[in-house]
C-alpha positions as CSV (number, residue, x, y, z in Angstrom):
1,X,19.2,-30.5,97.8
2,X,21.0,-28.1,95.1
3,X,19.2,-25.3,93.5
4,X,19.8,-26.3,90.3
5,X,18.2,-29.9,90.6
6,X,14.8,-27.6,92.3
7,X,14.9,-25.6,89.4
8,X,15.2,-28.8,87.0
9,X,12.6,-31.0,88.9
10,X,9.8,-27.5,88.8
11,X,10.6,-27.5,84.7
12,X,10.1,-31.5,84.7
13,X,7.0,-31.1,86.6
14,X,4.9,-28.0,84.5
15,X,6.2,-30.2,81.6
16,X,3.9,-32.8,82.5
17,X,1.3,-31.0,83.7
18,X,1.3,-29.5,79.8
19,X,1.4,-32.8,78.5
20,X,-2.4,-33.8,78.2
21,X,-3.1,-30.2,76.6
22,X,-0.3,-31.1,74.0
23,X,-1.7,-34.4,73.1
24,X,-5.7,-32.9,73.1
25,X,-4.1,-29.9,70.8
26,X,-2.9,-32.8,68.5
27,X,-6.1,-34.2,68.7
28,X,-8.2,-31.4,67.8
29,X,-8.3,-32.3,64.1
30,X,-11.7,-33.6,63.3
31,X,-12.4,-37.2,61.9
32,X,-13.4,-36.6,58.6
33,X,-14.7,-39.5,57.6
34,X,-17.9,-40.7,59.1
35,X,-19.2,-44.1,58.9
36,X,-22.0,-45.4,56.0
37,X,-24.2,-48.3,56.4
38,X,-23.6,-50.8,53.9
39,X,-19.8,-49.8,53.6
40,X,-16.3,-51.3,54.8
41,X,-14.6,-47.6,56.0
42,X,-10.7,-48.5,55.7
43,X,-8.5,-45.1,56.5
44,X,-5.4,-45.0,55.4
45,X,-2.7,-44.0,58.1
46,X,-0.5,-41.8,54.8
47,X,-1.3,-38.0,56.3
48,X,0.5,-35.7,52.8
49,X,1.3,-32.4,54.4
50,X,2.5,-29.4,52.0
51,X,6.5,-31.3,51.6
52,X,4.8,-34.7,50.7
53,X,1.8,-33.9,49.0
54,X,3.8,-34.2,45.7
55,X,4.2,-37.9,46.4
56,X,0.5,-38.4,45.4
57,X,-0.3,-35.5,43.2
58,X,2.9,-35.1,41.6
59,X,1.9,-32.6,38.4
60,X,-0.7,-30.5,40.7
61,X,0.8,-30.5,44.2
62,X,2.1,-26.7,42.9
63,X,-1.4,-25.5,42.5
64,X,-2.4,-27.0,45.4
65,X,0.1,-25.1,47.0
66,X,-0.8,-21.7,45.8
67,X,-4.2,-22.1,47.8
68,X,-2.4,-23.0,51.4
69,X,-2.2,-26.3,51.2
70,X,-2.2,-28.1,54.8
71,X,-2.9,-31.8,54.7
72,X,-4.4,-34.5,53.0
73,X,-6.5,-37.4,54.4
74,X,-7.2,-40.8,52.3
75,X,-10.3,-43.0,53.0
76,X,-11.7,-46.0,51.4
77,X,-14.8,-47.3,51.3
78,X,-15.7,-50.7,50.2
79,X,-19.2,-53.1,49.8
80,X,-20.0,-55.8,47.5
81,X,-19.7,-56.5,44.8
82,X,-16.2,-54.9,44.8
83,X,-17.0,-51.9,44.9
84,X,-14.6,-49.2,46.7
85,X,-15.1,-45.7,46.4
86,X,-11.6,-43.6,47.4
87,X,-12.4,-40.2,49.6
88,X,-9.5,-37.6,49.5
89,X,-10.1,-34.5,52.1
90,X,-7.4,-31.6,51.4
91,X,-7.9,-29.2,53.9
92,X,-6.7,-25.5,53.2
93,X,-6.0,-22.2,55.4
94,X,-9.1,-20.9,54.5
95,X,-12.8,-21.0,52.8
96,X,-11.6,-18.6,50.0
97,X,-8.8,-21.2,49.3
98,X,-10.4,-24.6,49.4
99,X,-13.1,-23.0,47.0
100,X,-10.1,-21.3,44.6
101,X,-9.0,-24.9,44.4
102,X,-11.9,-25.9,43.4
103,X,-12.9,-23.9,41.3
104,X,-9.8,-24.7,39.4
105,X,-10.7,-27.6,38.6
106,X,-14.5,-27.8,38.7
107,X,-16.4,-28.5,34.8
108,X,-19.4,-26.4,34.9
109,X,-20.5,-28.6,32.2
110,X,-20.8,-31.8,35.3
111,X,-24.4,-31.9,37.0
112,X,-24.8,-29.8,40.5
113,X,-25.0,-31.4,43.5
114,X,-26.6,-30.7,46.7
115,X,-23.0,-30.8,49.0
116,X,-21.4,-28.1,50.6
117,X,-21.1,-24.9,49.1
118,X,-21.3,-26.2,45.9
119,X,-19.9,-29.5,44.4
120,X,-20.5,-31.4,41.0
121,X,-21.1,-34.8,40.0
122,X,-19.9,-36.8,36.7
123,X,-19.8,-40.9,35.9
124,X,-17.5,-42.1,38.6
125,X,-16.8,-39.1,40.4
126,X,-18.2,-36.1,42.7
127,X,-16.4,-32.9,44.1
128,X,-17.4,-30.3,46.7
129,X,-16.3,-28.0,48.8
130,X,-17.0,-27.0,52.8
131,X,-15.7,-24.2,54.5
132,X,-11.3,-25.2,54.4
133,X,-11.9,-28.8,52.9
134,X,-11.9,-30.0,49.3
135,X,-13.4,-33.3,48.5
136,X,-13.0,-35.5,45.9
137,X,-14.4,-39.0,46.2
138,X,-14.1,-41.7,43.1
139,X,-15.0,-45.0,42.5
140,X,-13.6,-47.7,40.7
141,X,-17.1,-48.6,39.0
142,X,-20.0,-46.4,37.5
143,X,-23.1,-48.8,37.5
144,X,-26.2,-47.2,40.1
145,X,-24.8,-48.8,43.1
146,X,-21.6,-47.0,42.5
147,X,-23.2,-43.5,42.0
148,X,-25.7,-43.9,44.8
149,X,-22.5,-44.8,46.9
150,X,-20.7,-41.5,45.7
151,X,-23.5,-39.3,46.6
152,X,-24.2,-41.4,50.4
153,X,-20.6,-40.5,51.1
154,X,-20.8,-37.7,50.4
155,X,-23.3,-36.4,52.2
156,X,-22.2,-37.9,55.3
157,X,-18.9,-36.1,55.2
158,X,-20.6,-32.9,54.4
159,X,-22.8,-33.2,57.5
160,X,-19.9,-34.0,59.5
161,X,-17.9,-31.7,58.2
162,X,-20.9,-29.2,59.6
163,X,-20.1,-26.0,57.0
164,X,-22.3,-23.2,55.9
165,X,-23.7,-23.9,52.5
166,X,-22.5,-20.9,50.6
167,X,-19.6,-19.0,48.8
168,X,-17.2,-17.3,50.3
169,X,-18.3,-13.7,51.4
170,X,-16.0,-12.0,48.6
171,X,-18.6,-13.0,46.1
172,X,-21.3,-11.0,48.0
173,X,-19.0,-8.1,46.0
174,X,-20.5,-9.4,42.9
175,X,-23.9,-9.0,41.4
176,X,-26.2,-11.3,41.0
177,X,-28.4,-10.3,37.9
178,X,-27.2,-12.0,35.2
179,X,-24.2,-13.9,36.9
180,X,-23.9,-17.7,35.3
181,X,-24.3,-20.1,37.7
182,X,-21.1,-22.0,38.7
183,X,-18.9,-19.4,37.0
184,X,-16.9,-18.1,40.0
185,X,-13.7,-18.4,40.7
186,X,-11.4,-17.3,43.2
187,X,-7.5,-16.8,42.3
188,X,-5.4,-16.5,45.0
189,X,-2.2,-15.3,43.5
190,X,-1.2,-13.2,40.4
191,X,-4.3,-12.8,38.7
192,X,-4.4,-11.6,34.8
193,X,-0.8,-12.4,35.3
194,X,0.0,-9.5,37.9
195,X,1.6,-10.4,40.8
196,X,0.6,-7.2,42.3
197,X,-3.2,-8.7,41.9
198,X,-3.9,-11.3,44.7
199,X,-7.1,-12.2,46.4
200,X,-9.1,-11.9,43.0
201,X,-13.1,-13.5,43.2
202,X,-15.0,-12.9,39.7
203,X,-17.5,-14.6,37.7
204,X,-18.7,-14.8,34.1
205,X,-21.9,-12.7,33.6
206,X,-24.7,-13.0,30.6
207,X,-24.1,-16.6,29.1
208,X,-21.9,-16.9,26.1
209,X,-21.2,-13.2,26.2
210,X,-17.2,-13.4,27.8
211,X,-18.0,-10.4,30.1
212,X,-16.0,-11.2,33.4
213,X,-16.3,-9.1,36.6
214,X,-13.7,-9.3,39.4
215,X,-13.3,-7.4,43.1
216,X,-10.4,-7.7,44.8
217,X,-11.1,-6.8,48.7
218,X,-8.2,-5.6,50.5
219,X,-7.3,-5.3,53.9
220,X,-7.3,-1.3,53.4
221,X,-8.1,1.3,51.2
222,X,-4.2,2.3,51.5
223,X,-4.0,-1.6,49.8
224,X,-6.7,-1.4,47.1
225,X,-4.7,2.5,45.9
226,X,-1.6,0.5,45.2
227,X,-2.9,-2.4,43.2
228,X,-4.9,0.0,41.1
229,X,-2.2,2.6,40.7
230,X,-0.2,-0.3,39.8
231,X,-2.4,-1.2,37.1
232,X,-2.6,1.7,36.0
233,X,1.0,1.6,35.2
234,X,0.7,-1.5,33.0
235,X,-1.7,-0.5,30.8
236,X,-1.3,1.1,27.5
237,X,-3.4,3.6,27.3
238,X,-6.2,4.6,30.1
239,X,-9.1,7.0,29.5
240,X,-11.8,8.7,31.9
241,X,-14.1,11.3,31.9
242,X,-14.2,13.6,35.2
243,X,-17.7,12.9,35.8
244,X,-17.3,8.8,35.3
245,X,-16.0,6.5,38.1
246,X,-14.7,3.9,36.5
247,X,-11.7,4.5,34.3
248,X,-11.1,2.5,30.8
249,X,-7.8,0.8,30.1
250,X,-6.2,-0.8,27.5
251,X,-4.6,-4.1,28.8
252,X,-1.8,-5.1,26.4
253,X,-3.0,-9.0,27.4
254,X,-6.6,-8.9,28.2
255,X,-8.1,-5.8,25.7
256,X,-9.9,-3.2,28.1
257,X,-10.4,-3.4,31.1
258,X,-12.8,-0.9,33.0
259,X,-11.8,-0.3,36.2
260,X,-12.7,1.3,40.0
261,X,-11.5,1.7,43.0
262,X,-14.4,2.1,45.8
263,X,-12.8,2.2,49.4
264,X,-10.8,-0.9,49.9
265,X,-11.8,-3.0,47.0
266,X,-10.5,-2.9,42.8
267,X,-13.3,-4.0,41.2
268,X,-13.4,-4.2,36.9
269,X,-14.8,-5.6,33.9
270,X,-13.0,-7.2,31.3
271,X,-14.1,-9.6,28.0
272,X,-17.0,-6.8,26.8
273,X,-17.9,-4.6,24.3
274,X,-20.9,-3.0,25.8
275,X,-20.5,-2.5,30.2
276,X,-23.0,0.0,30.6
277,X,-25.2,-2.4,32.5
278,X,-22.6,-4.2,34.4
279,X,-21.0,-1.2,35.2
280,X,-24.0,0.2,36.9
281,X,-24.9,-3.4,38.6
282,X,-21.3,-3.6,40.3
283,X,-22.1,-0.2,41.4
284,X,-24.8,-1.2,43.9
285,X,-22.7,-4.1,45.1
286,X,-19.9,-2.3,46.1
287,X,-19.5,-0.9,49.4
């Protein structure tokens, strides 16, 4: 017997033995879409994956993109009379992204619901989000079978989905007093137009007012220097006095923005006249 056809049979046989942890890896991915009494579940085999998502989404599969994109999964669910009710599930890398998506296109305006870490409801239609996934279910009807349908499915794929029920932990950075609920928003990439600002999570605070506060956590305080020095650059003018810690510039887009730099986060406010108290409620929130 040759060494070669040894060598060759050894590779053959550790191939196999890898095999069944090959085919468990690839079926790892959870079933997303549970069953629900009184409804037909019909999955559609179509898997989009970040080169086919355009296919379906063709004018959005960019911004989809920009939050790390990583598959879509279709479901429909059907009961009489001709009713169907079509589930999407995009998964993303991450919490922060599935909720930037989101938030992106959520309508604070819609009425909360109870799903996930926060989703909204409107005639025909409810969104939420759970840890990586972003759901959007619609139906082809809007009479009261047809909503209570929306809201059964979706709770079942929330509780198989099995997330925490919160935001992502970047919005601990913000404070609460006076924050308007369903206002945050995470932007993943070149935020205020800067594509030296990434990782941005802010919020509207004091209703009607405009006032805006963002943090943008880095992975080091080396990190968080650069962005604000290159900030600093941009801006028209910036004024500070020695004893203040935030510094006030003059955005030549967004008016002033005051700004800090605590550790390894930027923080600032932008959209006010008067930031005396949300200057000195960031302040406790900040590590």
């Amino acid at each position: 017997m040759s060494r070669g056809y040894v060598i060759r049979s050894a590779v053959m046989a550790v191939a196999f033995l890898l095999l069944p942890l090959a085919v468990m890896s690839g079926e790892s991915e959870p079933d997303v879409f549970p069953g629900v009494p009184g409804w037909t579940l019909l999955r559609d085999s179509t898997v989009y994956t970040p080169a086919t998502l355009w296919e379906y989404i063709n004018g959005a599969a960019d911004l989809f993109l920009s939050y790390e994109f990583q598959d879509l999964h279709i479901a429909y669910y059907r009961t009489s009379p001709e009713i169907e009710i079509r589930a999407e599930v995009y998964k993303h890398a991450s919490g922060e992204d599935a909720y930037g998506m989101y938030s992106q296109e959520r309508s604070p305006q819609n009425a909360a619901v109870p799903c996930g870490a926060e989703g909204y409801s409107d005639l025909g239609m409810l969104n939420f989000v759970a840890g990586p996934w972003y759901v959007k279910i619609s139906s082809n009807q809007t009479g009261d079978q047809s909503q209570s349908g929306l809201v059964s499915i979706a709770s079942a794929i929330d509780s198989l989905l099995n997330q925490p029920h919160r935001l992502p932990a970047g919005f601990d950075l913000l404070p609460q007093e006076n924050r308007v609920p369903r206002s945050e928003q995470y932007v993943s990439r070149d935020f205020l137009g800067y594509s030296f600002l990434s990782g941005a999570y802010m919020a509207d605070f004091g209703a009607g007012s405009g006032c805006r506060i963002f943090v943008l956590p880095k992975q080091n305080p080396a990190a968080a220097q650069s962005a604000y020095d290159a900030f600093l650059r941009v801006a028209s003018s910036a004024e500070r006095n020695k004893e203040d810690v935030f510094v006030r510039l003059h955005d030549p887009h967004h008016g002033n923005v005051d700004l800090i730099l605590r550790g390894n986060v930027l923080a600032g406010i932008i959209g006010c006249v008067d930031t005396h108290a949300l200057r000195s409620a960031l302040l406790k929130t900040l590590p």
